[in-house]
N, C-alpha and C positions, 0 to 999 in steps of 0.2 A: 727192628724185629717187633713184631706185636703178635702177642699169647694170648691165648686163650683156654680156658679152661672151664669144664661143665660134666658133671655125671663122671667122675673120677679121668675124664681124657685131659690131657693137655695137648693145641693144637698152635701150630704158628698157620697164622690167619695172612701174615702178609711178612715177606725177609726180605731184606735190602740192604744193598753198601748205600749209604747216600754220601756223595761228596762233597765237600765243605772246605775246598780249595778251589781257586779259578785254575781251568788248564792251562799251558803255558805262563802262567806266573813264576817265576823264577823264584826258587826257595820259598815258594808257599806251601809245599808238603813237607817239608824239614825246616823251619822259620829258625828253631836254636841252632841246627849246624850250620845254618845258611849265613847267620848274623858272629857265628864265633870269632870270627875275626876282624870284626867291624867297631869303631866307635862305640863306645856304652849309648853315649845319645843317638848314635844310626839305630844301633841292636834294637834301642827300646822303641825308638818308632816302625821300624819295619814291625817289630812282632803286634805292636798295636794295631797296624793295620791289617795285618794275616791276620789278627783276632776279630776286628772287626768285619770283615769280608767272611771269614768262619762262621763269625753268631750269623751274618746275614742268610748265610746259605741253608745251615742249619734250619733257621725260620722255617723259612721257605720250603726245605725237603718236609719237618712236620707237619707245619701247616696243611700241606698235601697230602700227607698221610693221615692226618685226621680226619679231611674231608674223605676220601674214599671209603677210611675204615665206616663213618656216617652213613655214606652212602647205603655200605651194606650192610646196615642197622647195626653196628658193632659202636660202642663207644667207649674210649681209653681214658681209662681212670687214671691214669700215671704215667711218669717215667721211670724205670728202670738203671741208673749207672752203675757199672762199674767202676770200681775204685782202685788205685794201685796199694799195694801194702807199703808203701815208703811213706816216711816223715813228710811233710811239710816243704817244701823248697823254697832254697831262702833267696837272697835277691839276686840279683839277673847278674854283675857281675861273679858272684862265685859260681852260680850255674856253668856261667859259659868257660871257668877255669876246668871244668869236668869233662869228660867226654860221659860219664856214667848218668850227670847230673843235666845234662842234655836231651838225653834219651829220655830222663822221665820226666822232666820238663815237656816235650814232647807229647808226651802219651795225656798229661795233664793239661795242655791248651788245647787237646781235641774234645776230650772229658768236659771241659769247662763250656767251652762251645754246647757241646749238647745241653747242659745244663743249663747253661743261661738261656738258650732257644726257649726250653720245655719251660720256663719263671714264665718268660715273657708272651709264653701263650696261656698261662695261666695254668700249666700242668702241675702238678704236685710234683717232685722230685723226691727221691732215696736211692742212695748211694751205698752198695754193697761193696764192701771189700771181696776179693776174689778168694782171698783161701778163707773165708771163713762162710764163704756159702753152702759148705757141708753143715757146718756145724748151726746155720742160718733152718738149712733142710729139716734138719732133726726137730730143732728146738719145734719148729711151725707143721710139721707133716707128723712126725712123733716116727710109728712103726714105717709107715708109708711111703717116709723120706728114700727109701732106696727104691723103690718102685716107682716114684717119679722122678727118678734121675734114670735108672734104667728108659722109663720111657721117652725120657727125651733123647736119650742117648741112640734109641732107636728111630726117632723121625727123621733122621738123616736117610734111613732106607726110603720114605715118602717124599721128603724133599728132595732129596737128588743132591749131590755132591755142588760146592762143597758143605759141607756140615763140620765145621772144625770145633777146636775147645772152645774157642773165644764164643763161637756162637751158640753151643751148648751153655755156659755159664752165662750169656745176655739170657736163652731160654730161661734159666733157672731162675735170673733175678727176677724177670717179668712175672714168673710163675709166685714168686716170691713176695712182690710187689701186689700180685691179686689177691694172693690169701690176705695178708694185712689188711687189705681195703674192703675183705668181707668178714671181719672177725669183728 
């Protein structure tokens, strides 16, 4: 998704799933449940190569999204992540002892993908935790912060379905991520 913002609006300029799995790959969209019962040394090379085949695609979707956004005179000063509010995950075998600890392993080698893409195009990268993008709002919009959540909350009437939370709060970080980069 890429934000924009000018003269108190914030606008998504361009929304997108891009995907960062090969189709028909077998357990490349689930790499931790796919490998849970696999060798430690299988587990850990399948997932290096889903990780690797992820950064590649990754690239690739940015990289094309930069050029367009160029195209139309727009130019992206960053990336935006979200973050999950868990610790840290520790190594691959007790992940895959978890079924809880899989899932955000998961959520985390797609996270990682975008971020590593966005290094190695040279973007700046910030990583927002998801529940404290309120409290992200406040600090950076001060009174405002609930007027630009309302607004974004409302661009789903312009975008068109679907408009869900996940992509309301990528809205906010990116929103979030431009204030920073003009203060």
């Amino acid at each position: 998704m890429a934000v924009s913002y000018a003269a108190g609006t914030v606008e998504v300029i361009e929304r997108r799933r891009v995907p960062v799995t090969t189709p028909g790959t077998a357990g490349a969209k689930q790499p931790y449940h796919f490998v849970e019962n696999l060798e430690l040394p299988e587990a850990e090379a399948f997932i290096g190569k889903c990780s690797a085949t992820s950064e590649r695609l990754a690239v690739s979707a940015i990289r094309e999204l930069v050029g367009e956004l160029r195209d139309r005179h727009y130019a992206m000063t960053g990336s935006a992540i979200l973050l999950a509010s868990g610790r840290p995950l520790p190594p691959l075998s007790k992940i895959l002892a978890s079924h809880a600890l899989i899932h955000a392993a998961e959520g985390e080698f797609f996270r990682r993908a975008f971020w590593k893409a966005s290094e190695d195009l040279g973007l700046s990268v910030t990583g927002f935790r998801e529940r404290d993008l309120d409290e992200c709002a406040k600090t950076t919009f001060g009174r405002e912060a609930t007027r630009m959540r309302q607004q974004i909350s409302g661009l789903g009437r312009i975008l068109g379905p679907p408009w869900t939370q996940d992509q309301k709060a990528a809205a906010l970080a990116a929103l979030l991520l431009l204030a920073k980069k003009h203060t």
